[in-house]
C-alpha positions in Angstrom: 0.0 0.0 0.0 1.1 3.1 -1.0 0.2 6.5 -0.1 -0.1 10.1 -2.3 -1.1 13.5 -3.0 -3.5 14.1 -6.0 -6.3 16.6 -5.5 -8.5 15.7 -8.5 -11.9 17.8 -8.5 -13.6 15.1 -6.7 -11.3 12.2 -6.3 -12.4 9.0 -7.1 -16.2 7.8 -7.5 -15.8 4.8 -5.3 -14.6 6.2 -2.3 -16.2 9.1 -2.0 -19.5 7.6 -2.6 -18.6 5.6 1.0 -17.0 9.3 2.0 -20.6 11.2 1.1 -21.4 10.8 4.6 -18.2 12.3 6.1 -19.8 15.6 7.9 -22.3 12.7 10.5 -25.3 12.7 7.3 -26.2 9.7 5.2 -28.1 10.6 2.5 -31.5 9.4 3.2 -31.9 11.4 6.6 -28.6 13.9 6.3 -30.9 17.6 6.5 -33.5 16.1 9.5 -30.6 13.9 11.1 -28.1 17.0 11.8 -30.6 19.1 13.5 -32.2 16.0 15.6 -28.7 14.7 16.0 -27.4 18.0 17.7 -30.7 18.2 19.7 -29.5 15.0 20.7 -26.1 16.0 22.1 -28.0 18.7 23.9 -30.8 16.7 25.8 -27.6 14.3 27.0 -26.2 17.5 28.2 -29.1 18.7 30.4 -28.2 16.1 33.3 -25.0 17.6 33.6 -26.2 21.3 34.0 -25.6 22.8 37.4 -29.4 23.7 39.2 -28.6 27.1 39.8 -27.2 27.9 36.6 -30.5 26.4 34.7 -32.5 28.3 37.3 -30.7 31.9 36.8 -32.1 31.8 32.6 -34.5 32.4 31.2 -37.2 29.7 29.9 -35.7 27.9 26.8 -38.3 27.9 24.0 -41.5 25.1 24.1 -40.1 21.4 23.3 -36.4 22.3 23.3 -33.7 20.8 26.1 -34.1 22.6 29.0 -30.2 24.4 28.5 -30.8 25.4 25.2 -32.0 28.8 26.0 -31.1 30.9 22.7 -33.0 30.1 19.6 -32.0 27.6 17.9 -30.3 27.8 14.2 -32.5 24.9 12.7 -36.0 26.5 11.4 -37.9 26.2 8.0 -34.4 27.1 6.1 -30.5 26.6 7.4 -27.3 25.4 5.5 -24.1 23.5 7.0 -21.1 24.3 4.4 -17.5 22.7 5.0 -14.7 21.0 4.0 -12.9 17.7 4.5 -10.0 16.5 3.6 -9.7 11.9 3.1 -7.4 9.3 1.9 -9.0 6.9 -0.8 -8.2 4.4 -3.0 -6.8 5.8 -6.4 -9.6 3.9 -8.2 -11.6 1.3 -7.4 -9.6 -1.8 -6.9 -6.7 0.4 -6.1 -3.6 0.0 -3.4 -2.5 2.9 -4.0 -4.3 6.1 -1.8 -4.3 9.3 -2.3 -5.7 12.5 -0.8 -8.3 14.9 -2.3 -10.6 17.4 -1.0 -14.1 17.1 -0.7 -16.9 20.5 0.2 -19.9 19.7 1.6 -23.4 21.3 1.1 -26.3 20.2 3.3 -29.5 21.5 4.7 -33.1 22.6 4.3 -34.1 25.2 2.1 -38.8 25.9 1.4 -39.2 22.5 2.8 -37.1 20.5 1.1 -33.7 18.7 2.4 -30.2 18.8 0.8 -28.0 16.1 1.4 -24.3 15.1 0.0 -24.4 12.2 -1.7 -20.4 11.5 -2.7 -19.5 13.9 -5.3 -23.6 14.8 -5.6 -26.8 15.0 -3.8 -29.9 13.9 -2.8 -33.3 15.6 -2.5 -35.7 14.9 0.3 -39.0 16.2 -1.0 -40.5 14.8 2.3 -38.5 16.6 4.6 -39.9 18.0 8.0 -39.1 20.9 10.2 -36.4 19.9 12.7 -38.0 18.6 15.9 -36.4 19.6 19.6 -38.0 16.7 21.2 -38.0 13.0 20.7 -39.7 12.1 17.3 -42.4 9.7 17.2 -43.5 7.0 14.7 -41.3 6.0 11.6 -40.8 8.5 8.9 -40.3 8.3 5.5 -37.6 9.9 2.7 -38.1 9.7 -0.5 -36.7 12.2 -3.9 -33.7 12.5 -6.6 -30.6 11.5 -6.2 -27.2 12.4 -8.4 -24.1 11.2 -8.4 -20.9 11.6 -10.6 -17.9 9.1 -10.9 -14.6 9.9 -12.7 -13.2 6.6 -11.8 -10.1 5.8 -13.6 -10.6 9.5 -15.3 -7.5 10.8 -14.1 -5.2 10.8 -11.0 -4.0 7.2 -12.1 -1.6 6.1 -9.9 -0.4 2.3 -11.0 1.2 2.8 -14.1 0.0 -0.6 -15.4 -3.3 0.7 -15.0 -2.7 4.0 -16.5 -2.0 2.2 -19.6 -5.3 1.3 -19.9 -6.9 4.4 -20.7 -8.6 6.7 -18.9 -12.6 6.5 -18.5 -15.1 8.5 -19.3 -16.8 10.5 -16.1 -20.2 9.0 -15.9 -23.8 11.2 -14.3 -25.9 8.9 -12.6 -29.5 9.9 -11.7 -32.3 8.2 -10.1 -34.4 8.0 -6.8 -33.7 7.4 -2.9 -35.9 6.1 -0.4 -35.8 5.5 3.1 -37.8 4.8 6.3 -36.3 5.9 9.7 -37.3 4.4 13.5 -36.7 7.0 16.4 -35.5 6.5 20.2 -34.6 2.8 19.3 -32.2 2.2 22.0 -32.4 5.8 23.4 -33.8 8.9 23.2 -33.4 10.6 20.2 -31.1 8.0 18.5 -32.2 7.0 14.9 -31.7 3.7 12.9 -32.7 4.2 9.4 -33.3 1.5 6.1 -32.7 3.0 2.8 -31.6 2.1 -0.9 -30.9 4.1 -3.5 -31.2 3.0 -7.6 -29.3 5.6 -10.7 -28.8 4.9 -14.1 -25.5 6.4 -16.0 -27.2 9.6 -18.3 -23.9 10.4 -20.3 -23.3 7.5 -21.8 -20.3 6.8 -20.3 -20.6 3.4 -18.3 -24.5 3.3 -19.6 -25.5 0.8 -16.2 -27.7 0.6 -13.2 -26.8 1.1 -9.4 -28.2 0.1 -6.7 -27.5 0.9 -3.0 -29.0 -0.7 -0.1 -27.8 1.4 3.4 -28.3 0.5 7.2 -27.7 3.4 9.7 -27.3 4.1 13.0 -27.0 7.2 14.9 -26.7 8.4 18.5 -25.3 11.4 20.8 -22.1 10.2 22.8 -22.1 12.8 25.7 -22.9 16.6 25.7 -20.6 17.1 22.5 -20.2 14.2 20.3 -22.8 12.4 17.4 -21.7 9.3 16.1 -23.0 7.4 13.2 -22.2 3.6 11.8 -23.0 2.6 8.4 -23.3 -0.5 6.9 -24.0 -0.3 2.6 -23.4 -2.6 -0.3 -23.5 -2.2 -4.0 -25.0 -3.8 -6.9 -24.1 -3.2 -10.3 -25.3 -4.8 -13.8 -23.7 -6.0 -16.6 -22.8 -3.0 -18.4 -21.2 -1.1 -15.5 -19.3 -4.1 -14.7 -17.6 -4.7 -18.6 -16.9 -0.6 -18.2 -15.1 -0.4 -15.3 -13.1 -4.3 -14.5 -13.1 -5.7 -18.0 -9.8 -6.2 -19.7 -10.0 -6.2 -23.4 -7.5 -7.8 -25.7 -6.0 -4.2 -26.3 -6.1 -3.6 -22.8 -4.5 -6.3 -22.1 -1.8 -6.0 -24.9 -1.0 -2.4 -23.1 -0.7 -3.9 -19.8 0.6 -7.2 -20.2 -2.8 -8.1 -18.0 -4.5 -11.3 -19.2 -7.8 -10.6 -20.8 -11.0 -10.6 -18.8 -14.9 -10.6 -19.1 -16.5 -8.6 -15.4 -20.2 -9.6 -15.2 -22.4 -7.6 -12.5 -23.7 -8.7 -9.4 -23.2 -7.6 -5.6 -19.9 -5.5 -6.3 -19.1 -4.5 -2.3 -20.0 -4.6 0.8 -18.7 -1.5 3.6 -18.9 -0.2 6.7 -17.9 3.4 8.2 -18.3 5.0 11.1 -18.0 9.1 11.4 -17.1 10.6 15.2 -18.6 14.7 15.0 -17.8 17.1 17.7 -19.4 20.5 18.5 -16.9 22.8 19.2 -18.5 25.2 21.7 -20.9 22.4 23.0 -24.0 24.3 22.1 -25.4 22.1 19.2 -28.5 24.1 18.8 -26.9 27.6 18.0 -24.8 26.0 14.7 -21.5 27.4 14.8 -18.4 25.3 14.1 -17.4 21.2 13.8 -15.0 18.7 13.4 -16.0 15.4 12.1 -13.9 12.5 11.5 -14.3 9.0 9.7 -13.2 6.0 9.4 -14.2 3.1 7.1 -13.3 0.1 5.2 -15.5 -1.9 2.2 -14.4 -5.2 0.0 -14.8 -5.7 -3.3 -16.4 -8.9 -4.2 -17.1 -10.8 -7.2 -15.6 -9.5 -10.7 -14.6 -6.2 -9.3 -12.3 -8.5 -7.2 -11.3 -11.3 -9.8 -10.4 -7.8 -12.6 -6.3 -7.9 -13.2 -6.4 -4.3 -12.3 -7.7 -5.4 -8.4 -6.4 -8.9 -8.2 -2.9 -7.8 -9.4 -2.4 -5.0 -9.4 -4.5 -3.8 -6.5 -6.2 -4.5 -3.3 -10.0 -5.8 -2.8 -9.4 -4.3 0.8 -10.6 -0.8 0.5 -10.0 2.1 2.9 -11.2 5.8 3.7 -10.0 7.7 6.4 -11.0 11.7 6.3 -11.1 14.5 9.0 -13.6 17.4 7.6 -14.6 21.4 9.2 -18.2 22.3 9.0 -20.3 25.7 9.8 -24.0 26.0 10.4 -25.9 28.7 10.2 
């Protein structure tokens, strides 16, 4: 495994569609789940509030923790904007990593919710008004989604693969939908069942995506959020023979022995992303640090390909520290 700088526009499609979640929001839930999230943090913090300190404000606003006494930054409309910086795999397959920057957009703007979604986003057309108390009663998510993948578009880094040729970027649009459960194993956590389904609209590797995601998320004192993510892929035929297919000139360029990739379950992944609120009042906005951590294996044809079995790594790794402001 080796490790390097490339700052590509996005960096590469397969990591950062594990990475879209890098500021504590999954797609399905990433607009609602930051403001209930930080309410969260805050409820957990109340217990810890000295009596005479509570009793010397004034009354916080109906339905919010009993410390959160200013009004709180999450209404009809608010934005989180940032930046984060991860190491990735090079392409997918790859063993070599290298770091690229990734900006985040996500919020809630006339009703609607904005999440990241790799290097895109996702619509929630069914989005709700942030709540300050526990939620009740499953919800439901449902709207566009977009994504784009430059995979093997540039910032090569095995030389063998290089030869290759570079791929064409590829705009994949389609639907997300998603069910979340409230207060599962404590007040205001969330565990949330979505999948996602987006079809290649430039022609580039013309197939069909489709994400199923499992996610959990919780407050870990009066400052901290954590979420864990479980996702896999599946992929068709024609994404497949794009993207781990050696043809016979491929292979006479490489030296790789020819081979036919056929789609089916493609990976399977976990991460897990660590937020802080930097002045441990989660309900004003302000400033935060998240970090993440994750790792996914390649399986089937996107693990047999020449350019993952030898000259790569079915292992896959993220690992990404990212800066966030709501307002």
């Amino acid at each position: 495994m080796t490790l390097r700088s490339a700052f590509g526009p996005f960096g590469p499609a397969v990591s950062v569609a594990a990475f879209c979640a890098i500021f504590g929001a999954a797609p399905a839930f990433a607009a609602e789940a930051e403001a209930d999230g930080e309410a969260a943090v805050a409820e957990a913090a109340t217990e810890a509030e000295p009596v005479a300190v509570q009793t010397a404000q004034p009354a916080p606003p109906a339905g919010a923790p009993p410390f959160s006494f200013s009004k709180p930054v999450f209404d009809e409309t608010w934005a989180t904007i940032g930046l984060g910086v991860g190491m990735v795999p090079s392409y997918a397959g790859s063993d070599d990593y290298i770091a690229f920057p990734l900006p985040l957009i996500v919020g809630r703007v006339g009703g609607v919710g904005i999440s990241p979604n790799g290097p895109g986003f996702v619509l929630d057309v069914n989005s709700p008004e942030p709540a300050f108390g526990p939620r009740k009663g499953a919800r439901f998510a449902f709207g566009p989604a977009f994504r784009f993948r430059n995979d093997r578009n540039n910032r090569i880094s095995d030389d063998v693969v290089a030869r290759a040729g570079k791929l064409d970027a590829a705009l994949e649009v389609g639907g997300n939908v998603a069910v979340a459960l409230p207060n599962v194993f404590k007040t205001f956590d969330q565990l949330s069942f979505g999948v996602q389904a987006r079809w290649d609209v430039l022609g580039a590797h013309d197939g069909m995506i489709v994400e199923p995601q499992i996610t959990y998320r919780a407050s870990v004192g009066r400052s901290f959020a954590l979420q864990v993510q479980a996702s896999a892929e599946f992929v068709d035929d024609s994404f497949a023979d794009y993207y781990f297919t050696v043809s016979p000139g491929q292979a006479l360029a490489t030296g790789l022995p020819q081979f036919r990739a056929d789609g089916g379950l493609n990976r399977i992944g976990t991460v897990a992303i660590l937020t802080y609120d930097l002045d441990g009042k989660p309900l004003s906005g302000g400033w935060a640090i998240t970090g993440v951590g994750g790792m996914s294996r390649l399986l089937g044809d996107s693990a047999d390909t020449p350019f993952t079995a030898q000259r790569g790594d079915a292992n896959q790794f993220i690992i990404g520290l990212g800066m966030a402001y709501t307002f």
